[in-house]
Every structure is written in C-alpha cells, then in structure tokens.
N, C-alpha and C positions, 0 to 999 in steps of 0.2 A: 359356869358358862359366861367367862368374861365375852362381852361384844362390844365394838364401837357402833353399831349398825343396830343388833337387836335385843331389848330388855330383856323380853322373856317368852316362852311360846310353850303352847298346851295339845296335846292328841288326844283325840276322841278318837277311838278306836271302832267302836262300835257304830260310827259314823264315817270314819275315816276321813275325820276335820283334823284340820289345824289349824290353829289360831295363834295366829304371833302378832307379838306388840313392839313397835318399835324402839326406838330412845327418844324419839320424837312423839309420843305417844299415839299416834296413827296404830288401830289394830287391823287386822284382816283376817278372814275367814279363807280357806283353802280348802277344795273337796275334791272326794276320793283319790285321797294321797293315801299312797299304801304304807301299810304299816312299817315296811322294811326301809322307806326313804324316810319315813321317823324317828325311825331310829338310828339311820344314820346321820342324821340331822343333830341327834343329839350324841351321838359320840363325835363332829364333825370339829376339829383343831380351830378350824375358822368360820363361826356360824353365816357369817355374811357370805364368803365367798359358795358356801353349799347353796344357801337358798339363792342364792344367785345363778348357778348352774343348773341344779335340781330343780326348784320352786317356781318361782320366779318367771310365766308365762307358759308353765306347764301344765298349770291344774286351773279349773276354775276356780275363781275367787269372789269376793264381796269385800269391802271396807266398813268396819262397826263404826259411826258416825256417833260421839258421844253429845247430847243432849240436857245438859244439870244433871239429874240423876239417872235420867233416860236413854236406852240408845236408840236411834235409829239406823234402821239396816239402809247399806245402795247396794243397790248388784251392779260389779264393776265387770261383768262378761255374760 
C-alpha cells in the first residue's frame, strides 16, 4: 500500500473502526465504517484519493493524541 498521504491503517470489524495513521504520524479513529468501504479502502489504487472521497467527513471520528508512551483520546465530532 504505497501512500504519500497514509502510512498504514487497521479495521476492527467487530467494531467497525478504522484507524489510520498518517505519514505525519497523526492517527485517527473512524466509526461505523462498514466493512465493504474497508475493504475497498484496501484494494483502493490511490489510498489518499478514497479516504478523501469516502472517509473523510463521513464517519465520525477521534484523533489518537500520543503522550510518551501514553495516548490520549480527543473526540474531533
């Protein structure tokens, strides 16, 4: 999953989270994303331009706030 935009991102299914990290290390939480826009997320040519379209002001989200070894959560919605 080459990106210029996003490192790496994880689906909780059974929660229907996502969580992507950026290249800037910024993470974010995303909820009840359905499983079928996860997985097209991961077969998607250009992972930026999907969660741009798709993600991206459609799902509630959160920012994981890193701390030393600590995170702290902010609810960004």
């Amino acid at each position: 999953m080459p990106s210029s935009v996003i490192a790496r991102f994880d689906y909780d299914d059974a929660h229907a989270r996502l969580t992507v990290t950026f290249i800037t290390g910024r993470i974010y939480e995303y909820f009840a994303v359905p499983s079928a826009i996860a997985a097209d997320f991961r077969a998607a040519a250009s992972k930026g331009a999907f969660f741009n379209t798709q993600i991206r002001d459609r799902y509630p989200f959160r920012e994981i706030k890193p701390i030393g070894d600590a995170y702290r959560k902010r609810s960004a919605r």
